[in-house]
C-alpha positions in Angstrom: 10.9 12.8 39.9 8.9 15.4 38.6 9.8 18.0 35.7 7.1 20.8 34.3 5.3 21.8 31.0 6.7 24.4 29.1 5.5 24.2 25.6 2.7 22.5 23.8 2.1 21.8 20.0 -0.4 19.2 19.7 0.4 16.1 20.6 4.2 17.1 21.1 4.8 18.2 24.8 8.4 19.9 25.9 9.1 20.0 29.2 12.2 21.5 31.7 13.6 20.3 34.8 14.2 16.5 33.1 17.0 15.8 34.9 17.3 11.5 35.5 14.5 10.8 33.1 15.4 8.4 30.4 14.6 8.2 27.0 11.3 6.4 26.1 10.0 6.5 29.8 6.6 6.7 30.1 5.2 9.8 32.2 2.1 11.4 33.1 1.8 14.5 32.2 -0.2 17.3 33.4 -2.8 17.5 36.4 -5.0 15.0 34.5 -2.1 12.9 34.3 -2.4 12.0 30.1 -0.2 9.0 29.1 3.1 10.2 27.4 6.4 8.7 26.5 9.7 10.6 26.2 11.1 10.7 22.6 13.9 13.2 23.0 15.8 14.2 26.1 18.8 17.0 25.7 20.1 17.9 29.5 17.4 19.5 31.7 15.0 19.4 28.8 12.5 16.4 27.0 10.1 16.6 24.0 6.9 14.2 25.5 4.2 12.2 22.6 1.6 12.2 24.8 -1.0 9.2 23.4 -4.2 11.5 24.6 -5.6 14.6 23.6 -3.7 17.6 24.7 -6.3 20.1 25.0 -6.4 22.1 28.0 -2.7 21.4 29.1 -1.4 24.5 30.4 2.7 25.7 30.9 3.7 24.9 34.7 1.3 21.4 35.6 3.7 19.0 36.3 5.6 16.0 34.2 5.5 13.0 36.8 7.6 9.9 35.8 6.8 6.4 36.0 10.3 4.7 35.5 9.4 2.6 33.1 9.3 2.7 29.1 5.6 2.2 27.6 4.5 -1.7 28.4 1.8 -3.6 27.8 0.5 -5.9 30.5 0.2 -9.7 29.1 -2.1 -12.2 30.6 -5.4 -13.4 30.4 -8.1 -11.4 28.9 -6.6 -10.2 25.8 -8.8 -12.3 23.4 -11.7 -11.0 22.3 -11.0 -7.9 23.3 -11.3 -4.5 21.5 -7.9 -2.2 22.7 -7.1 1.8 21.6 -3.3 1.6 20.4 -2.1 1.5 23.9 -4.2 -1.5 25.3 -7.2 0.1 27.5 -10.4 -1.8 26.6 -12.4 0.6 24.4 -15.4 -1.5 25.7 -15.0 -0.6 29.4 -14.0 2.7 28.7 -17.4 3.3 26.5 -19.1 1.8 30.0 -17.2 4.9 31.8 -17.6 7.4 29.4 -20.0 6.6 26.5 -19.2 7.7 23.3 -15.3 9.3 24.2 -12.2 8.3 25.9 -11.8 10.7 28.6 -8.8 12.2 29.4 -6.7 10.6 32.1 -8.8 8.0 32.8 -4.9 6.2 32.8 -3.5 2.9 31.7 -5.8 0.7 32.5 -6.0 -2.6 30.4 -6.8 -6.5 31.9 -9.7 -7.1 34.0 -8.1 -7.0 37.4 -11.2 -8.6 39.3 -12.2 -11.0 36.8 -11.7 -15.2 38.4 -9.5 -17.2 35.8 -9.9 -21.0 36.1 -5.8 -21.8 37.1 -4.2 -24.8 36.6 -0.7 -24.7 38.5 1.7 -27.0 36.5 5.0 -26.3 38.5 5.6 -27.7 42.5 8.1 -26.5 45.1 12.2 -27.2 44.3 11.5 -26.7 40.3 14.3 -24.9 38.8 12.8 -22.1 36.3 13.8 -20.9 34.0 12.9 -17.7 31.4 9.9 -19.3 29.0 8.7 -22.2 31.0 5.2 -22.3 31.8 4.2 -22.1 35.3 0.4 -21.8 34.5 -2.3 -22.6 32.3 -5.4 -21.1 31.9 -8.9 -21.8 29.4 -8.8 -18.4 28.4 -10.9 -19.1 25.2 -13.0 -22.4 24.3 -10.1 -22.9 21.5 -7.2 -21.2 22.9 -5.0 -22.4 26.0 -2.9 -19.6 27.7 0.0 -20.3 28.8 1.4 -18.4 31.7 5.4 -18.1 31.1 8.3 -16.9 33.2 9.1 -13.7 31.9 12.5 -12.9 29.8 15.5 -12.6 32.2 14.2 -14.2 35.2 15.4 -17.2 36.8 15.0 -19.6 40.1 14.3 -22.3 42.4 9.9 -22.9 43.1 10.1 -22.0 47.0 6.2 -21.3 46.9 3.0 -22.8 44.6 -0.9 -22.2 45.0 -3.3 -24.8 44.6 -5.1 -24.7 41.5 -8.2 -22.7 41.7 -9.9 -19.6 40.6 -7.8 -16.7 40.5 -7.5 -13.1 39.2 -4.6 -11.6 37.6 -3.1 -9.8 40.6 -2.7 -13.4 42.5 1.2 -14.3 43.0 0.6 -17.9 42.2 4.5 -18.9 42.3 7.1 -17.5 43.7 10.8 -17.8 42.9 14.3 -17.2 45.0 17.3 -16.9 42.6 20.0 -16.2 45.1 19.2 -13.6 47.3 16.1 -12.2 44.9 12.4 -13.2 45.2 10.3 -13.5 42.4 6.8 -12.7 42.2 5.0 -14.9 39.5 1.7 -13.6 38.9 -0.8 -14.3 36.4 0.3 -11.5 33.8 3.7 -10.0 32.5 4.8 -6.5 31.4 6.7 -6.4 28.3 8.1 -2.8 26.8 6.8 -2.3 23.0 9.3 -1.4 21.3 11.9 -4.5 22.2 11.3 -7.3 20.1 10.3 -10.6 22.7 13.7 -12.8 22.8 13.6 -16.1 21.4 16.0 -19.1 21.1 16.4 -19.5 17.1 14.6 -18.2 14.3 14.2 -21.0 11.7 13.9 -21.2 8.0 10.2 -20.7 6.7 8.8 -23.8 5.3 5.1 -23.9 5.7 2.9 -21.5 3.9 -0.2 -19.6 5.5 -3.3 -21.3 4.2 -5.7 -18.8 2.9 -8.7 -20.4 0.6 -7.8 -17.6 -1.5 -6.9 -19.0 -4.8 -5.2 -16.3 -6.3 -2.9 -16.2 -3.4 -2.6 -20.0 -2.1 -1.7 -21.2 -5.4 -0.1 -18.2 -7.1 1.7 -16.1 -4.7 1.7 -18.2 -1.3 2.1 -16.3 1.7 4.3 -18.4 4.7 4.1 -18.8 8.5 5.9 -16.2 10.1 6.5 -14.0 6.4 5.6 -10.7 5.3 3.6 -9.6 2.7 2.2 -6.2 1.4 -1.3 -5.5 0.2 -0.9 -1.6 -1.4 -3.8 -0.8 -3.3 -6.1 2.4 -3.9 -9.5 3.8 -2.2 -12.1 0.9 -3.2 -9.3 -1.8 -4.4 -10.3 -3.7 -1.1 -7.7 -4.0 0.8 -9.5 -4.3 3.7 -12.0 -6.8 2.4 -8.9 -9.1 0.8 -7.5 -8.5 4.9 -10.8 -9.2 6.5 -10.8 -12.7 4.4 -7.2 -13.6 5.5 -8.4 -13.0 9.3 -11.5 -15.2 8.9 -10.4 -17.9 6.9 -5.8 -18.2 7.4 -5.1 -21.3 9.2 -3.0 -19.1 11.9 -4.1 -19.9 15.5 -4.1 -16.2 16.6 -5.4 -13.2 14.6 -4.7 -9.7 15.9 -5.8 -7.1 13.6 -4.6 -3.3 13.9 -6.5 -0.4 12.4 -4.0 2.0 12.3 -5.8 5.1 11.7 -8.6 4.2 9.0 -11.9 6.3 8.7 -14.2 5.2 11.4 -16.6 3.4 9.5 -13.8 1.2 8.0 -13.1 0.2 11.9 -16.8 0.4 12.4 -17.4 -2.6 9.9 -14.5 -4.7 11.5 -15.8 -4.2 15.2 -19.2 -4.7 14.0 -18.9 -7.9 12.0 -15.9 -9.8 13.6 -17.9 -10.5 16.7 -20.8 -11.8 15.2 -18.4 -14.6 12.4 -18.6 -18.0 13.0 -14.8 -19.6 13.3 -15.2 -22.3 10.4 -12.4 -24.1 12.0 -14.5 -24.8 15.4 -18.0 -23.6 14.7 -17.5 -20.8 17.4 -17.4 -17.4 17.2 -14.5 -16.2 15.4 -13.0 -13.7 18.3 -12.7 -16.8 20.6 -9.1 -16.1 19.0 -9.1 -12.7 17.6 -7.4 -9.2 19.2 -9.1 -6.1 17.7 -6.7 -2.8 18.0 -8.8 -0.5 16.9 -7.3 3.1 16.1 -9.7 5.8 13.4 -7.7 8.9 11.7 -9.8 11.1 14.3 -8.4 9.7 17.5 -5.1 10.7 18.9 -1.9 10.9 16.3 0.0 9.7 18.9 -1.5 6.7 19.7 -1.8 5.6 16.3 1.9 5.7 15.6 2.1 3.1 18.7 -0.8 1.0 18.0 1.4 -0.9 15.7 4.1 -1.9 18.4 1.0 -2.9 20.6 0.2 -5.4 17.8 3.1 -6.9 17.0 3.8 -7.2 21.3 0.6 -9.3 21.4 1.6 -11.5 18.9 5.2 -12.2 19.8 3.2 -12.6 23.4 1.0 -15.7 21.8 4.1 -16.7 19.6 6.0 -17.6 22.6 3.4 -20.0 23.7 3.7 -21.9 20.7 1.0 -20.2 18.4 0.9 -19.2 15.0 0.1 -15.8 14.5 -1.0 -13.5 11.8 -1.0 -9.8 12.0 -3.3 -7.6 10.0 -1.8 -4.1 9.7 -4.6 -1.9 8.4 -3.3 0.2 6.8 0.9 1.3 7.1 0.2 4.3 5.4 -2.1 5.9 8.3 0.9 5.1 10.6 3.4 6.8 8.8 1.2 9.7 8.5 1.4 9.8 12.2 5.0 9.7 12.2 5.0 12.5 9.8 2.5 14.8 11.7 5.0 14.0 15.2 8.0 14.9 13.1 6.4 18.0 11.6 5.5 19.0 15.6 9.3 18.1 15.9 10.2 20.3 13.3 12.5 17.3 12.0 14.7 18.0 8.4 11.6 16.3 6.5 13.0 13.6 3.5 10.9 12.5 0.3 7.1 13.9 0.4 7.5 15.4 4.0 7.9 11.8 5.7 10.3 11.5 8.1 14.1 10.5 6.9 13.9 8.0 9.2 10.4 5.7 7.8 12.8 2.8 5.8 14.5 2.0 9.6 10.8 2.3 11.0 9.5 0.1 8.4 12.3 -2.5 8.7 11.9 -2.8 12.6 8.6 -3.4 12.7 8.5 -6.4 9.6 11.6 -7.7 10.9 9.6 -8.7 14.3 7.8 -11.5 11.7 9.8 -14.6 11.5 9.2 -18.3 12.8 11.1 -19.4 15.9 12.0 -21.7 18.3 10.8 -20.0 21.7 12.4 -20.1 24.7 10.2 -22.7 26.4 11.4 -25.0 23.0 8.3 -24.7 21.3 7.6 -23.5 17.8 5.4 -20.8 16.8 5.3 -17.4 14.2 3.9 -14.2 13.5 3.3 -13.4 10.0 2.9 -9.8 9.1 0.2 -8.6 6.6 0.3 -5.2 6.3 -1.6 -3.1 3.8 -0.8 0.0 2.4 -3.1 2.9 0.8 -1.0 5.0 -1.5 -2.5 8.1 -2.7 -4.3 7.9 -6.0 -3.4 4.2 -6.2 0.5 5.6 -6.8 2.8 2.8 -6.0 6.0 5.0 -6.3 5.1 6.7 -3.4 7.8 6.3 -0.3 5.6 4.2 2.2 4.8 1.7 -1.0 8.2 1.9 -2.4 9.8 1.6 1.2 7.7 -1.5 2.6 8.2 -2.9 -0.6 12.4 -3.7 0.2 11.4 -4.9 3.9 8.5 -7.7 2.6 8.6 -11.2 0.6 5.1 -10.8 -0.9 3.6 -7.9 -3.0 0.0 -8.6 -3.6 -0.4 -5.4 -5.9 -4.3 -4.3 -5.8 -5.4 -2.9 -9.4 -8.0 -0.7 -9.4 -9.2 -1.3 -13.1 -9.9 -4.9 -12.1 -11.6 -3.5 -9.0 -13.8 -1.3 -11.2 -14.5 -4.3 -13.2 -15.4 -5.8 -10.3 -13.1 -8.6 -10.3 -12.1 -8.9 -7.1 -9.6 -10.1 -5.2 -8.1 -7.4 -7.2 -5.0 -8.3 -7.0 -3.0 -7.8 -10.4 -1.2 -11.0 -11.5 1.4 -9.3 -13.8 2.6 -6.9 -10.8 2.4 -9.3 -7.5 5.1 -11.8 -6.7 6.0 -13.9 -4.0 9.8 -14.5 -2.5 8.5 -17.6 -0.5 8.2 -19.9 -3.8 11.7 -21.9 -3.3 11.1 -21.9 0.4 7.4 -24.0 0.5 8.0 -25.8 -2.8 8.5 -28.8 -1.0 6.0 -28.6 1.1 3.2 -27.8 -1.6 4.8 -31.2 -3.8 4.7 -33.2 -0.3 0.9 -32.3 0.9 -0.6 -31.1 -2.5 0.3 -32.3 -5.4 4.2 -32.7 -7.0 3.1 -31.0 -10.2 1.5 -27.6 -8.5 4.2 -25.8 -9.0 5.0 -26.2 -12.4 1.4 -26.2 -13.2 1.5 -22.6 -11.6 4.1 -21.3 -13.3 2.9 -22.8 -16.8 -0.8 -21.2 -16.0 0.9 -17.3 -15.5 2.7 -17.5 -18.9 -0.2 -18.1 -20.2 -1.6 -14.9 -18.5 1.1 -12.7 -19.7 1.3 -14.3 -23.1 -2.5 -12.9 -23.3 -1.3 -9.6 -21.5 1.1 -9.0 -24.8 -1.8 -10.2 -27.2 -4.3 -8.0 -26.1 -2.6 -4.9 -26.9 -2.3 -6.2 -30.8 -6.5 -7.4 -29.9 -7.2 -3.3 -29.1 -5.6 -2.2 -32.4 -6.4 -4.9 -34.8 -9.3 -7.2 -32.9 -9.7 -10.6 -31.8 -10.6 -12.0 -35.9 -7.2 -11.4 -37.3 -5.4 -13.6 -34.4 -4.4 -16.9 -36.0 -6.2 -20.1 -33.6 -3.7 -20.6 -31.3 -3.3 -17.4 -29.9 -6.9 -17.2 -30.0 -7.1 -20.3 -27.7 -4.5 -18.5 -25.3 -6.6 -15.6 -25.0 -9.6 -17.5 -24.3 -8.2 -19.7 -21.8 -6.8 -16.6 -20.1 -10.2 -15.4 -19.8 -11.2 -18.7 -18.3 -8.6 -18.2 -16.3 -9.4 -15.0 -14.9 -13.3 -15.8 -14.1 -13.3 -19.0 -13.3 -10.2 -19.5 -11.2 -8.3 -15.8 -10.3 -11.9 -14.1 -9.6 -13.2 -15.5 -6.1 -17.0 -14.0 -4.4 -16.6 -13.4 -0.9 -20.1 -13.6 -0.2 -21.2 -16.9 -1.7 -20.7 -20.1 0.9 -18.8 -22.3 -1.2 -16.6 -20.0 -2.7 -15.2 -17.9 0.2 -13.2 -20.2 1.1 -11.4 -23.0 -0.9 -9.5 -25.8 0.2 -5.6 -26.9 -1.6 -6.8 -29.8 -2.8 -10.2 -28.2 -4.7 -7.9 -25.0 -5.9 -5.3 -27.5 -7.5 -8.2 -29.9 -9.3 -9.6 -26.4 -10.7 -6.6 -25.7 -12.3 -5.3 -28.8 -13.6 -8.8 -29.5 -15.0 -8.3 -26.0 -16.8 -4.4 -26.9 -18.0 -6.4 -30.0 -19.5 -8.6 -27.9 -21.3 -6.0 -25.8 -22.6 -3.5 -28.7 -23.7 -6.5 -30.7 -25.9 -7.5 -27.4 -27.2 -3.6 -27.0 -28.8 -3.2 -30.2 -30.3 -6.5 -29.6 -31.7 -5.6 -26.1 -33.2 -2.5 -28.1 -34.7 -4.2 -30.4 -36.7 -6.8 -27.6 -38.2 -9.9 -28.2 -35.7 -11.4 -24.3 -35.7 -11.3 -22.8 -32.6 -15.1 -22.0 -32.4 -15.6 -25.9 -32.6 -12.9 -26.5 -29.8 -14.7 -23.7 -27.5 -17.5 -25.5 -26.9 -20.4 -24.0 -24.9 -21.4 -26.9 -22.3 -17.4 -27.6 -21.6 -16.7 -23.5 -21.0 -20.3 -23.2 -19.2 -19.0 -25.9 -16.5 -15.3 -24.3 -16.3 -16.7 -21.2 -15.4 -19.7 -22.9 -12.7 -17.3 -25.3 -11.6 -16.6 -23.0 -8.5 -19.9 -22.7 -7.5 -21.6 -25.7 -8.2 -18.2 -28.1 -6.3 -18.5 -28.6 -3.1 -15.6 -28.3 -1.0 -16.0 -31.7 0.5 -16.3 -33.2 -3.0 -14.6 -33.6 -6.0 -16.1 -35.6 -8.4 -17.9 -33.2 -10.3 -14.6 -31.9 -11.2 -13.1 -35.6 -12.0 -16.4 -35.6 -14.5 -15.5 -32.6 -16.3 -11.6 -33.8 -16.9 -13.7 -36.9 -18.2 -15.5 -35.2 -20.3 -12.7 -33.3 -22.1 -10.8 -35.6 -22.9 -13.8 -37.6 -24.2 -14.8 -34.3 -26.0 -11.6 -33.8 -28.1 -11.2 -37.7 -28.4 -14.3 -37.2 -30.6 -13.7 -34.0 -32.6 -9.9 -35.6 -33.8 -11.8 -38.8 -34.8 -14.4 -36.6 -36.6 -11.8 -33.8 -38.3 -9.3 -37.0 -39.2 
């Protein structure tokens, strides 16, 4: 079928002579054949987003269809690879054409010529059915792929290779179901706007490890949740998501730059290949997908790099994987969607976005969740998605709109940024729906008293919140000693446990364990320190300097393999105030 160009306005083509198209098929368009996909079809006529650059099209070249909605092929290869928003290799393409992505070089993706080491783990008469595995291949030194029948398909093995070395193209098992023969080779296409089937999604009950204290201990992110980082230029938002990919204990990281400047993609393509996994001591892409998109490439393309993402990691999902998804940021993707609905000349709702960015929103956090796959395995896809609101407003509608469809808000403040506190995240605006859900699990594999230990440790933060407005009108002198104490514990609080340096060895990352002894040895501080305010000890005798010198160290000088130095300092105060009572009795 073949329809023809009759108006162009950027990346919006129309077209006439539609006639048995369908809506969201994928077409070529024009005589250099650009990539487009069909986003509204009235009779004879269809509106075309074409994911290249337009320039040059001219009215008449022809619309050729492809019968099929925009896909992604899935099979080995993906790892360590560096996509566009529609899955070509931007490193192959740069061996092509150095420097640009030419237009209608096509959809070209996996390595079709590259030999995959097959292991065939299926024979002849097997009954198949849709998520078994039928193939396993190293793809990775740390990650098996598992090659699955594809959703819908069904049958008796009539046919099996040997194992051996194989590209993708290879039919390595072939199916009859009834009269129909199925082709089983080492890849599957999947379209990216449907949501990968799976048997049940279960209740979250595990949380996503970070090292991050701020986050592991007071608002835990979970296994196949979603959470919100929204913050303003030079919060870091992309240095809080840069520390989730390197150092989450998900299997699989795919992370999307939706649209950032290019040096912002520039750092994460520069430095991600050269991290060391500190899980396996090998380098950290072994298990990492890179979608890299930059506000000067196609508008188009942006809006779909997101579905690409999410695809890949329901792909991995289904084999059993835990996935996390860093979304950097939202905000450039609905920009996109607001630049195609301008073209579109759509009724435009709050702040020119489109009317219909809460239903976008929603359908793409929704795809988060953990699940039973199909094959009967377990696996999730956690969605971290952060959000750059202009000026740092959070009542704009992307911030206000992700905020209904997410579980955890880690708000980014740029005052603590300035102060260079960083992660910046403010404790007195974040929260975390996923409390009730891994409460168990932090009491089973932690400690039984973290919780409650947590929650003690943030009203003593927002009991200092309230203090410090009296402390800018008044000062500290006039408090009375116990509110004094609060605000000096708060203090601790902040530098010595909420405050975390990305770039020092020990404390980038931080195990549970370490994390919970750092704060309980603090909660000691600050429960000796009140029974000494009530029986008239002054508070510049119970702050003493060697004791608050080895809070504040104690992050850098414990190692994460060792605890005792901590263990010392809990000695040590209580030994400490022991004394002082005995003395002021």
């Amino acid at each position: 079928m073949e329809g023809k160009i009759v108006g162009v306005n950027g990346p919006v083509v129309k077209a006439e002579g539609m006639k048995g198209f369908k809506m969201r098929e994928m077409v070529m368009v024009g005589h250099k054949k650009l990539i487009g996909e069909i986003i509204i079809l009235e009779e004879d006529f269809a509106t075309i987003q074409v994911y290249e650059e337009t320039g040059g099209l001219k009215i008449g070249e022809p619309v050729v269809s492809t019968g099929n909605p925009l896909s992604l092929k899935l099979g080995p290869g993906i790892l360590g690879n560096i996509f566009d928003g529609i899955e070509r290799p931007l490193e192959k393409i740069n061996s092509i054409s150095y420097g640009f992505i030419p237009e209608g070089i096509g959809l070209i993706s996996l390595d079709e010529s590259k030999l995959w080491k097959t292991e065939i783990t299926v024979k002849v008469n097997d009954e198949l059915k849709e998520g078994d595995v039928y193939a396993k291949v190293q793809e990775t030194p740390t990650i098996l792929h598992k090659l699955m029948v594809p959703p819908g398909i069904f049958g008796k093995v009539i046919e099996v290779k040997e194992n051996g070395e194989y590209n993708i193209e290879t039919t390595v098992v072939t199916l009859k179901d009834g009269e129909r023969i199925h082709e089983l080779k080492l890849y599957q296409y999947w379209p990216v706007r449907s949501a990968r089937p799976v048997k049940e999604r279960k209740t979250i009950f595990r949380p996503l490890i970070t090292g991050q204290r701020i986050i592991d201990v007071f608002f835990p992110l979970a296994k196949g949740g979603t959470c919100a980082i929204p913050g303003g230029f030079g919060t870091g938002k992309t240095m809080t998501q840069h520390q989730l990919a390197k150092w989450s204990d998900a299997d699989i990281i795919v992370y999307i730059g939706c649209g950032e400047r290019g040096n912002e993609m520039t750092e994460v393509l520069e430095d991600f290949p050269k991290l060391i996994d500190p899980r396996t001591e090998l380098p950290l892409m072994n298990r990492t997908v890179l979608i890299a998109n930059t506000s000067n490439m196609p508008v188009a393309a942006r809006e779909a790099s997101i579905y690409t993402g999410i695809t890949l990691a329901e792909y991995f999902r289904d084999m059993g994987y835990h996935v996390a998804i860093m979304a950097d940021s939202t905000s450039r993707w609905a920009e996109a969607l607001r630049e195609i609905s301008g073209r579109l000349e759509e009724m435009p709702a709050e702040e020119g976005y489109p009317a219909y960015l809460p239903s976008r929103l929603a359908e793409f956090y929704e795809r988060a969740g953990y699940v039973e796959n199909l094959n009967g395995t377990e696996g999730s896809v956690t969605v971290i998605g952060a959000v750059s609101p202009a000026g740092g407003d959070f009542s704009e509608p992307v911030t206000q709109n992700t905020k209904r469809f997410v579980s955890a808000f880690l708000g980014l403040d740029k005052k603590l940024a300035y102060a260079r506190h960083y992660p910046a995240i403010n404790w007195l605006s974040s929260y975390s729906g996923y409390l009730s859900l891994l409460k168990d699990w932090y009491e089973e594999n932690v400690a039984e008293d973290l919780m409650d230990l947590r929650a003690k440790m943030l009203k003593v933060l927002y009991e200092e919140n309230k203090l410090s407005e009296i402390v800018k009108l008044v000062g500290e002198d006039v408090l009375p000693d116990d509110q004094r104490l609060i605000m000096e514990v708060s203090k601790c609080l902040k530098v010595a446990f909420l405050q975390q340096n990305a770039y020092h060895n020990l404390d980038t990352y931080v195990p549970l364990e370490k994390q919970y002894k750092m704060l309980k040895v603090i909660e000691r501080f600050y429960d000796y320190g009140n029974k000494a305010v009530r029986v008239g000890i002054p508070i510049s005798v119970i702050m003493d300097k060697d004791i608050m010198e080895s809070l504040y160290k104690m992050k850098y000088n414990v190692p994460n393999d060792n605890f005792s130095l901590i263990d010392n300092l809990d000695k040590d105060i209580i030994d400490y105030f022991n004394e002082i009572m005995k003395k002021y009795k």
